[in-house]
C-alpha positions as CSV (number, residue, x, y, z in Angstrom):
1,X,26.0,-62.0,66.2
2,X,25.3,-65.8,65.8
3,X,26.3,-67.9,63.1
4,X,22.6,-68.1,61.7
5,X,21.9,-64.2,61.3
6,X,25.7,-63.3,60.1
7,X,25.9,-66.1,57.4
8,X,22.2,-64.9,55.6
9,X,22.6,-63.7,52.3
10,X,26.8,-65.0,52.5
11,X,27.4,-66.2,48.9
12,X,30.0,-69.2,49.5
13,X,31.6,-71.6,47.0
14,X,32.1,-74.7,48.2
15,X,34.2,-77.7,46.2
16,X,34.1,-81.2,46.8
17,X,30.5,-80.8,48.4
18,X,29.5,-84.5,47.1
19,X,29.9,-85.7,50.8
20,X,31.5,-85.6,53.6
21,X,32.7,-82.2,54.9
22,X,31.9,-80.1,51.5
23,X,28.4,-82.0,51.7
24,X,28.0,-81.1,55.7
25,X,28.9,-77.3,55.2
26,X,26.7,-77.2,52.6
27,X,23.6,-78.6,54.4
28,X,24.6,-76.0,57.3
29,X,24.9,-72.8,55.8
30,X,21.5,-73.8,53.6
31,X,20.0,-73.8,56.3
32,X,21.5,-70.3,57.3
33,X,20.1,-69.1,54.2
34,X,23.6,-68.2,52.6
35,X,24.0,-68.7,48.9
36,X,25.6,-71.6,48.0
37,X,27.8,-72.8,44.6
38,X,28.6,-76.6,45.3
39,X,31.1,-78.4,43.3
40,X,32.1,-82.1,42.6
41,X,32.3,-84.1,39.7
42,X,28.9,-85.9,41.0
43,X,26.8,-84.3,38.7
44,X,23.6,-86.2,39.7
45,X,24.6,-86.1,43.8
46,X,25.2,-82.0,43.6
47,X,22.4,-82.0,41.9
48,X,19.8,-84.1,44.5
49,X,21.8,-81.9,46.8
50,X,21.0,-78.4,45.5
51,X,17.5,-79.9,45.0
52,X,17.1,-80.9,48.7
53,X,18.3,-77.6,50.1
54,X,16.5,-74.9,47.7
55,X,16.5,-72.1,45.2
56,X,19.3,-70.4,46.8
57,X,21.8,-73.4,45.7
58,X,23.4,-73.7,42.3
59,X,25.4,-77.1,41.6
60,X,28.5,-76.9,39.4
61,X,30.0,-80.3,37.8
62,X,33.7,-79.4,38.4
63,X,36.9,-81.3,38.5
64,X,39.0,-79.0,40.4
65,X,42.1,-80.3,38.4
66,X,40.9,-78.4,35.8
67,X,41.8,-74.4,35.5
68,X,38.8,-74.2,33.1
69,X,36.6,-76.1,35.3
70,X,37.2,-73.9,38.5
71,X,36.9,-70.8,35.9
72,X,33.4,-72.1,35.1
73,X,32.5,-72.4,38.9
74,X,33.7,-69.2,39.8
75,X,31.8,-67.8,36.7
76,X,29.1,-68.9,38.1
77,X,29.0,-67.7,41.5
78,X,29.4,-64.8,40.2
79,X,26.4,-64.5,37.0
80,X,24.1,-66.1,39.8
81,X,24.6,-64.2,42.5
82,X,27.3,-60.9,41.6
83,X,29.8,-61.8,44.3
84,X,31.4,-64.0,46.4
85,X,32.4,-63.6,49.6
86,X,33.3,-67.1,50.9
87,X,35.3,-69.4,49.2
88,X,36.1,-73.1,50.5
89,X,38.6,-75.0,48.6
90,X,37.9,-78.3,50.5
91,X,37.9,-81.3,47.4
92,X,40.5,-83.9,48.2
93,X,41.4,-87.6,48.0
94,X,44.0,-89.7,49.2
95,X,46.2,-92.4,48.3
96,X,47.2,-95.2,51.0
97,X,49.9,-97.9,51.2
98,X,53.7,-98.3,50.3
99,X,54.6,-95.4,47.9
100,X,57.1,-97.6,45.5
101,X,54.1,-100.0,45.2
102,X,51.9,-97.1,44.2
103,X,51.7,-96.2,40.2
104,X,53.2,-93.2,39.5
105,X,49.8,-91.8,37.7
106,X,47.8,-92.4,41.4
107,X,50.4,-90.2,43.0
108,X,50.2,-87.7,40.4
109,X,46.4,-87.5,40.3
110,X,47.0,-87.0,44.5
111,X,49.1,-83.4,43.8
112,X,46.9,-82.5,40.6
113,X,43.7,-82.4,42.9
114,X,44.9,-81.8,46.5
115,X,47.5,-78.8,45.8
116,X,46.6,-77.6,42.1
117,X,43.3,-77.7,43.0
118,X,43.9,-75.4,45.5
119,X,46.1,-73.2,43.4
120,X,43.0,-72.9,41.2
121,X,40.6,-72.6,43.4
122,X,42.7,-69.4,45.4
123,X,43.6,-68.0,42.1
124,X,39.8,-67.2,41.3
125,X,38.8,-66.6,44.6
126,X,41.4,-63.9,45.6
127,X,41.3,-62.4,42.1
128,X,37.3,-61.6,42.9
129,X,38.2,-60.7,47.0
130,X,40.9,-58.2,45.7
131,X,38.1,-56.4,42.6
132,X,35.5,-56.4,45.9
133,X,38.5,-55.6,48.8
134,X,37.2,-58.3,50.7
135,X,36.4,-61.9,51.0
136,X,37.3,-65.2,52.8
137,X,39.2,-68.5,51.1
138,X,39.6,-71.0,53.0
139,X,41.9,-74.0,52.3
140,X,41.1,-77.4,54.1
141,X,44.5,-78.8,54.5
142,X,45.5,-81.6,57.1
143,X,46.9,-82.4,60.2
144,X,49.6,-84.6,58.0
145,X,51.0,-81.6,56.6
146,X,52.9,-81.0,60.3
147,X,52.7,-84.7,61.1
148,X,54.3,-86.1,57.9
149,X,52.5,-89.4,57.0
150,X,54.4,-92.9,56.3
151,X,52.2,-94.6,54.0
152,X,51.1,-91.4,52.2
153,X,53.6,-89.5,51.4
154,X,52.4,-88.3,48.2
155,X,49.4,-87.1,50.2
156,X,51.2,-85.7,52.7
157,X,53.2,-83.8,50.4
158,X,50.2,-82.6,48.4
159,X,49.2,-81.3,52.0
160,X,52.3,-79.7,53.0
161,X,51.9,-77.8,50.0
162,X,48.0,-76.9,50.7
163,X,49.9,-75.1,54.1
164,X,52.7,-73.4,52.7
165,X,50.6,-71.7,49.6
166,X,48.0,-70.5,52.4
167,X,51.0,-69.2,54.8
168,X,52.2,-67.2,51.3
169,X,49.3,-65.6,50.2
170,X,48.3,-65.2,53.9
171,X,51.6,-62.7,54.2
172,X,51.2,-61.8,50.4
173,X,47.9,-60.1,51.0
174,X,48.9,-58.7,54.4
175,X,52.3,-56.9,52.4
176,X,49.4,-55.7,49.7
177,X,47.3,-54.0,52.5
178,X,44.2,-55.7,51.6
179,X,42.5,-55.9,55.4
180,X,39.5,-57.3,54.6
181,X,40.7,-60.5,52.8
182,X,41.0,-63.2,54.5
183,X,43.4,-66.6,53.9
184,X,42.9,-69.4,56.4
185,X,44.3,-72.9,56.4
186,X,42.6,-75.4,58.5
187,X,44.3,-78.7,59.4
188,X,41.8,-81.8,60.4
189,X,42.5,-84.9,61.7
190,X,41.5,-88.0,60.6
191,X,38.1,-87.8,60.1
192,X,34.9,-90.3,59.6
193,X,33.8,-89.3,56.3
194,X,33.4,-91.3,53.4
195,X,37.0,-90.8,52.4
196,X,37.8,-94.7,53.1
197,X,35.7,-95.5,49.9
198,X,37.0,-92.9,48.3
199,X,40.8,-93.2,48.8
200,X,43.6,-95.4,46.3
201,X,44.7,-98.4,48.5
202,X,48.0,-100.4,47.7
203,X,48.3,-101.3,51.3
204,X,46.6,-104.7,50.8
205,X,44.6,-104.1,53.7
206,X,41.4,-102.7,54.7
207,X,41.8,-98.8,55.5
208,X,41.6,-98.9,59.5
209,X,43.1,-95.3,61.0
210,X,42.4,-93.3,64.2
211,X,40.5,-92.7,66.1
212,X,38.9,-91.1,64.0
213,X,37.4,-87.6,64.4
214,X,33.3,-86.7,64.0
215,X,33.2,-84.7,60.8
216,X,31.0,-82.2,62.6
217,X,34.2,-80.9,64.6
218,X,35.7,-80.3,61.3
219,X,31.9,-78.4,59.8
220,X,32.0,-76.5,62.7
221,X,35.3,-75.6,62.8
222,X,35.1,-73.6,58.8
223,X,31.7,-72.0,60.0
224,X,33.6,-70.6,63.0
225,X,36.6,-69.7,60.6
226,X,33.9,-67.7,58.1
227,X,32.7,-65.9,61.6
228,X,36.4,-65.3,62.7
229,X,39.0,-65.9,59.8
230,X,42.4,-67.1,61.6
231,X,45.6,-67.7,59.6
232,X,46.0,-71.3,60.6
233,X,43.7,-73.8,62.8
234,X,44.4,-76.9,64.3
235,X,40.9,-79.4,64.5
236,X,40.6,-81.9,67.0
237,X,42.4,-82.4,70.4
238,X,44.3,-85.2,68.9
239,X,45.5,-83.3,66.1
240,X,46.9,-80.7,68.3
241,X,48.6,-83.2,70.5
242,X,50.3,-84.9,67.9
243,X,52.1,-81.6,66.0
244,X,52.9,-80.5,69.9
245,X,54.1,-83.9,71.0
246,X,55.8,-83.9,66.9
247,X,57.6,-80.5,67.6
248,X,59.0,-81.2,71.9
249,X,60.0,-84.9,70.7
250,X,60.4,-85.3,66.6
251,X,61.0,-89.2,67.4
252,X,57.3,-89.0,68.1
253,X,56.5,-88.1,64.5
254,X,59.8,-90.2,62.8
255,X,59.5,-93.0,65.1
256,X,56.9,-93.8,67.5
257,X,53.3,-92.0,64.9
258,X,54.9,-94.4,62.1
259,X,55.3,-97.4,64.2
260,X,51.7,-97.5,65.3
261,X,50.3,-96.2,61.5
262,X,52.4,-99.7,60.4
263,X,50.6,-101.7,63.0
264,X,47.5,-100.3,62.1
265,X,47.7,-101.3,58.2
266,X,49.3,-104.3,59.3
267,X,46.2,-105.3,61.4
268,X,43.4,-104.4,59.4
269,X,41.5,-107.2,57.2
270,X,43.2,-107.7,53.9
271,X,41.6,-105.7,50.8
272,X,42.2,-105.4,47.3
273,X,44.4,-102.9,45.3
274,X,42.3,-100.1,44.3
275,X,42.9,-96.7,42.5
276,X,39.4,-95.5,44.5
277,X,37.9,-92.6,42.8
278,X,41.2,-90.7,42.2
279,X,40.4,-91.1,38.3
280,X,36.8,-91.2,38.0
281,X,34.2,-90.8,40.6
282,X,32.4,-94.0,42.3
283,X,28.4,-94.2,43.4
284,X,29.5,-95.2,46.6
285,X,30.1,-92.5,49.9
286,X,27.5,-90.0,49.8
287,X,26.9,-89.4,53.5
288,X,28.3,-86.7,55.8
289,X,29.6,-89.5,58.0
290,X,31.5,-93.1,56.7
291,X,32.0,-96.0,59.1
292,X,35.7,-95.5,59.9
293,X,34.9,-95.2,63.7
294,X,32.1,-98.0,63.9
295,X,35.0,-99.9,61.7
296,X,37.9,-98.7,64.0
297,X,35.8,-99.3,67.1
298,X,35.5,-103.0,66.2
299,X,39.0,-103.7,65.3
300,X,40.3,-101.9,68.6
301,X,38.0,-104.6,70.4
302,X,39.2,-107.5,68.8
């Protein structure tokens, strides 16, 4: 059964659905006809959004931070539409540069979203897939939670986390005999979404990583999950080459992934210090897609 015909009818909860990958998903499985409940703290972008894609899409302000604010969205998915059967706990931001020159409230903010988000966001979800005996949460983790991440260590932290509360509730569940709920934890590599405009930068340089992946890999790589859940999955052939090449030779990930990740910040045009949107959301990044591999593209060639 195709992607189209099995995801009709689907209710799915999506956070962080502003842009990028959570905006991407949502335009997809819109146009699969699922039932959508998209979240961000963009109230006027989810709502253009839910206006753009039809009847069958509800737009919840949410800071995912927020226990009450991820009760409110999983109220309701539910008092629209009586279930849920998908739930995507992809909202994230970053922070970027030398961690002592970073304040203390910037890495905070980085945990509260990335991993208590998470917790919040699982915590409602599996609460509903164990009442219904079945359902799908999927957490959108990183490929620096096996490659850990000079330079962003409070986010690669917050990610290591994302993975090791999806490996626990994966084995939890499977202890609890519930067959038909599902916990997958997908790990992307960098990716060209607006996340650049998004991100804290104490680097005091313009935010120049990669190559970058097309966000589409990643979009495509969820719906496949939702079609056949999988405990873990890896996104990107340079993802995958990096945890192997981090696991056969950990220099590689100590040594020779920090070296080149200091040369890139290094090399990149000089920027300003910037908390981003950790604390409150900006106008700009509303695509799918940013410009990080146009961007990356031009400095490669210099």
């Amino acid at each position: 059964m195709g992607a189209k015909q099995s995801n009709r009818g689907k209710v799915v909860v999506i956070t962080g659905a502003s842009s990028g990958i959570g905006r991407g998903l949502a335009e997809r499985l819109a146009a699969q006809q699922a039932k959508l409940v998209i979240a961000a703290r963009r109230t006027r972008l989810i709502e253009e959004l839910a206006d753009s894609l039809g009847p069958l899409v509800i737009p919840v302000t949410a800071d995912v931070s927020k226990p009450k604010d991820v009760e409110s969205l999983h109220r309701a998915a539910v008092n629209n539409f009586g279930r849920i059967d998908v739930w995507i706990n992809n909202a994230g931001i970053g922070v970027y540069g030398s961690f002592i020159d970073t304040p203390l409230r910037d890495l905070n903010r980085t945990v509260e979203v990335n991993l208590l988000g998470t917790i919040y966001g699982s915590h409602f979800a599996l609460r509903r897939f164990k009442e219904q005996q079945s359902g799908i949460l999927i957490n959108v983790s990183s490929f620096a939670s096996k490659i850990p991440m000079p330079y962003g260590a409070a986010y690669t932290g917050s990610k290591f986390g994302v993975s090791g509360l999806s490996n626990g509730l994966y084995e939890e569940l499977r202890l609890e005999d519930y067959p038909d709920v599902y916990v997958c934890s997908i790990d992307p590599w960098v990716t060209d979404t607006p996340w650049t405009e998004h991100a804290a930068n104490y680097s005091g340089h313009e935010i120049l990583v990669g190559p970058p992946d097309d966000p589409a890999k990643v979009i495509d790589a969820i719906l496949g999950l939702i079609e056949e859940p999988k405990k873990t999955l890896e996104v990107g052939s340079k993802g995958k080459a990096a945890t192997i090449l981090g696991q056969l030779i950990p220099a590689f990930s100590k040594g020779l992934g920090g070296q080149e990740l200091k040369e890139m910040i290094e090399s990149a045009p000089e920027a300003e210090l910037t908390s981003g949107s950790l604390h409150e959301p900006v106008e700009e990044g509303r695509a799918v897609s940013g410009d990080l591999r146009e961007r990356f593209e031009q400095q490669e060639e210099q």
